[in-house]
C-alpha angles and dihedrals in degrees: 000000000000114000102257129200101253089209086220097092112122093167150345094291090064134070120253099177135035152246103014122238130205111232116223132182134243135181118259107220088197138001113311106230097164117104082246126129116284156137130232128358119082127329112261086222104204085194139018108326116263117184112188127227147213105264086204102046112001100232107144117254128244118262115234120179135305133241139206121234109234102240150093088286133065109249141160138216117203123202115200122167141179134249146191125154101000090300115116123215123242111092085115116050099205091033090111088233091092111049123181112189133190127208147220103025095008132140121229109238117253089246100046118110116220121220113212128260107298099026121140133165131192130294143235114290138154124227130278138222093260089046083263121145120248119199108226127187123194142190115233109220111193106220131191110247123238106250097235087070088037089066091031091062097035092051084052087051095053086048099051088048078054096058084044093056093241101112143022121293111285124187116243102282120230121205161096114310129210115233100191124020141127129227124014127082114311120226111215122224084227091031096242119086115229088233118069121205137328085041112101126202107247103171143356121215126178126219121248139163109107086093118079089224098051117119090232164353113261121148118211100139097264088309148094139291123217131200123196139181136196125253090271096045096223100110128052148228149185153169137151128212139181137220 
């Protein structure tokens, strides 16, 4: 079953698509070139290409991995994020250093800044041996999750709506998580989203990059990244955040 918009979400703390689906990672053999799911590489653009850039200092951000909007037509959501010293962007959802574009038919966000035409920035990688970057391109397989985590992440939902006062009582859930999916309701390392409605949570991605193994670098503090779109779905947003 392809995840669906459900056409119910009124905010972040809803779910705007079902069901949920796991995303799991699989190596790309050549450049991926297709408007799939995936991370690194180069942007599929679906319109005129639009790289985003640092508003501060106007260094173009790293491109991290694009997303397709649940729905009847084909649509992408790029994620693109900055980066100095090892720190990504995105505390701040409408910084400018976290852009979240949509294409085709999106609109740029009021505080995203534009490069002009011809600009491109790096691109997702893990870390080498020697400390080197190397660039790293995946694909982004949907799977169905196992029911067991299904009812573990929505019982810490519903927890989590209990601290903010927005639903019964509900004892401290225990459980397996769920660390990258799309769809679904999101659970928040400090329990608020930094996007209030008529956001809605489209995707959850970790961090990684300390094991030698990982797939790769991404710096959220030991925590979670979190894309939204509006109820369009034609406008972006993101921000990570960390217990």
């Amino acid at each position: 079953m392809i995840t669906r918009p459900t056409g119910q979400a009124e905010g972040p703390y809803d779910a705007a698509f079902l069901p949920r689906r796991q995303m799991t990672l699989r190596a790309a053999e050549q450049p991926i070139r297709e408007p799939v799911a995936k991370l690194g590489g180069q942007p599929v653009w679906l319109a005129e290409p639009a790289w985003p850039v640092d508003p501060s200092s106007g260094r173009p951000l790293v491109f991290i991995g694009q997303f397709p909007i649940p729905g009847d037509e084909l649509r992408l959501a790029y994620l693109f994020l900055d980066e100095e010293g090892v720190i990504m962007g995105g505390i701040d959802p409408e910084a400018g250093d976290a852009v979240l574009l949509v294409q085709p038919g999106g609109r740029i966000p009021s505080f995203a800044v534009i490069g002009p035409p011809g600009t491109q920035g790096r691109t997702l990688w893990r870390w080498g041996p020697d400390e080197s970057e190397i660039p790293v391109e995946w694909h982004v397989d949907l799977q169905p999750v196992a029911p067991e985590v299904e009812r573990s992440i929505d019982d810490q939902a519903a927890f989590e709506r209990s601290l903010r006062g927005e639903g019964p009582d509900v004892e401290m859930p225990g459980g397996e998580d769920l660390h990258d999916y799309v769809g679904g309701t999101a659970c928040y390392p400090n329990l608020y989203a930094r996007v209030d409605s008529p956001w809605q949570f489209l995707f959850k991605i970790s961090d990684a990059g300390e094991g030698e193994d990982d797939p790769y670098f991404l710096n959220f503090g030991y925590g979670y990244g979190f894309g939204f779109v509006s109820p369009d779905h034609r406008e972006g947003r993101f921000f990570w955040e960390c217990s």
